[in-house]
C-alpha positions, 0 to 999 in steps of 0.5 A, a space after each residue: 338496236 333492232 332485236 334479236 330475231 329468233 326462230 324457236 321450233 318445238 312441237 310441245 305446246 306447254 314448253 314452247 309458250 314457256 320459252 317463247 314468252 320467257 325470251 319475248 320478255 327479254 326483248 327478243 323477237 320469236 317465231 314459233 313453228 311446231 312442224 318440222 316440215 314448215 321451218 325452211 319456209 318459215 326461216 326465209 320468211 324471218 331471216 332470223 338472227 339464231 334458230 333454236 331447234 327441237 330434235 325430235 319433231 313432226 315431219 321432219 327432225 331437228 337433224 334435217 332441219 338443220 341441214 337444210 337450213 345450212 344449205 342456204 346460211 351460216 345462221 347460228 343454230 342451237 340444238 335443244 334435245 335430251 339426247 347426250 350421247 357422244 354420236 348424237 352431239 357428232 351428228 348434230 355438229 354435222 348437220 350444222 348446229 353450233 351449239 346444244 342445250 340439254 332438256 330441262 335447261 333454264 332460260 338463262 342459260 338459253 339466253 346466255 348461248 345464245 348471245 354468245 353465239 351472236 357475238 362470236 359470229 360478228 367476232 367472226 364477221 370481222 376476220 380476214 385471211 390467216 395462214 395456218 401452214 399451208 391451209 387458209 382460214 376465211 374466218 368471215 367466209 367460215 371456210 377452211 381452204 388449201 389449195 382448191 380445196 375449201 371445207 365450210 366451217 361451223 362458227 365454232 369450228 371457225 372460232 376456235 381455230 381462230 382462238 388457237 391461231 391468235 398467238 404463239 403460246 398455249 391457251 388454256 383449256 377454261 380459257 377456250 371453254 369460257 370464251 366459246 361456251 360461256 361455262 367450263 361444265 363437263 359437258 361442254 368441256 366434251 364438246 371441246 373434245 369433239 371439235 378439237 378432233 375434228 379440227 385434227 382430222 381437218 387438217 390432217 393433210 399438212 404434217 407440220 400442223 399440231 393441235 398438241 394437247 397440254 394435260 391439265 393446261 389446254 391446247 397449242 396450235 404449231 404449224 411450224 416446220 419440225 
């Protein structure tokens, strides 16, 4: 099996050989780049399987990296930053980043994200077509279409809405954040708050669909006439 390519960019030398020789040492490949402004050539020159972007960076930051990365690929994108405000996690999922990683982070955990990343994007790869009202998800396309309409998704966007429609019942709240996230920590249980509003206000446009939230249990997906 070929190893995981990874572009890692960050603009502090002392932690970015830290992390560089610590992902090499579990047989990943990675590229490093420092310079926000030379991340695009570099990731059409890797095609790497994840990017792991720094927020803060010359030239160019993390933020707008990430957007023009999406606006050529699908490729995981991991945000590492100290930011943790609520609209700073908004604005990283909307320039395209799958996931955040908050400074100090230990490299375990890095790793653990990042394969489940990689493994919910081949999950993904391997859907077809499935009718949510009167919405389609294109789960191997990560698009969310009805009608002419097509809104791209995010591969976590895609996984959870594919998570919800599985089966006609609940699913538990630990359930979705140990499947997406890999841990139920409150901070990732915030992410799943944002995604679940904005799932919402996606499909918003058909009032037979309700993502309903179950207190103290999780989520139920209905899509079903009232």
């Amino acid at each position: 099996m070929a190893n995981i390519k990874v572009l890692y960019v960050e603009d502090e030398p002392a932690l970015g050989r830290i992390v560089k020789e610590s992902l090499e040492s579990r047989k990943l490949e990675v590229h490093m780049v420092t310079d926000g402004a030379r991340v695009l050539e570099a990731y059409q020159a890797l095609q790497p399987d994840v990017c792991v972007l720094d927020i803060m960076l010359p030239n160019k930051d993390g933020y707008a990296v990430a957007r023009d990365i999406r606006k050529i690929s699908s490729v995981p994108i991991i945000f590492l930053t100290a930011k943790t405000q609520t609209e700073d996690l908004l604005k990283g999922f909307d320039a395209g980043g799958n996931d955040y990683l908050r400074k100090p982070f230990s490299m375990e955990e890095l790793i653990v994200r990042i394969h489940n990343l990689l493994n919910l994007s081949k999950r993904s790869d391997n859907e077809e077509r499935v009718v949510i009202g009167s919405y389609e998800l294109w789960a191997d396309k990560y698009e969310l279409r009805k009608g002419d309409q097509v809104r791209k998704l995010s591969y976590r966007e895609t996984c959870l809405l594919r998570l919800l429609t599985a089966r006609n019942e609940p699913v538990l709240r630990k359930d979705i954040l140990m499947e997406l996230w890999g841990d139920d920590s409150f901070f990732n249980s915030r992410n799943l708050d944002v995604y679940i509003t904005k799932l919402r206000d996606y499909l918003k446009e058909d009032p037979n669909i309700q993502i309903i939230t179950l207190r103290g249990v999780g989520y139920h997906l209905v899509a079903g006439h009232w």
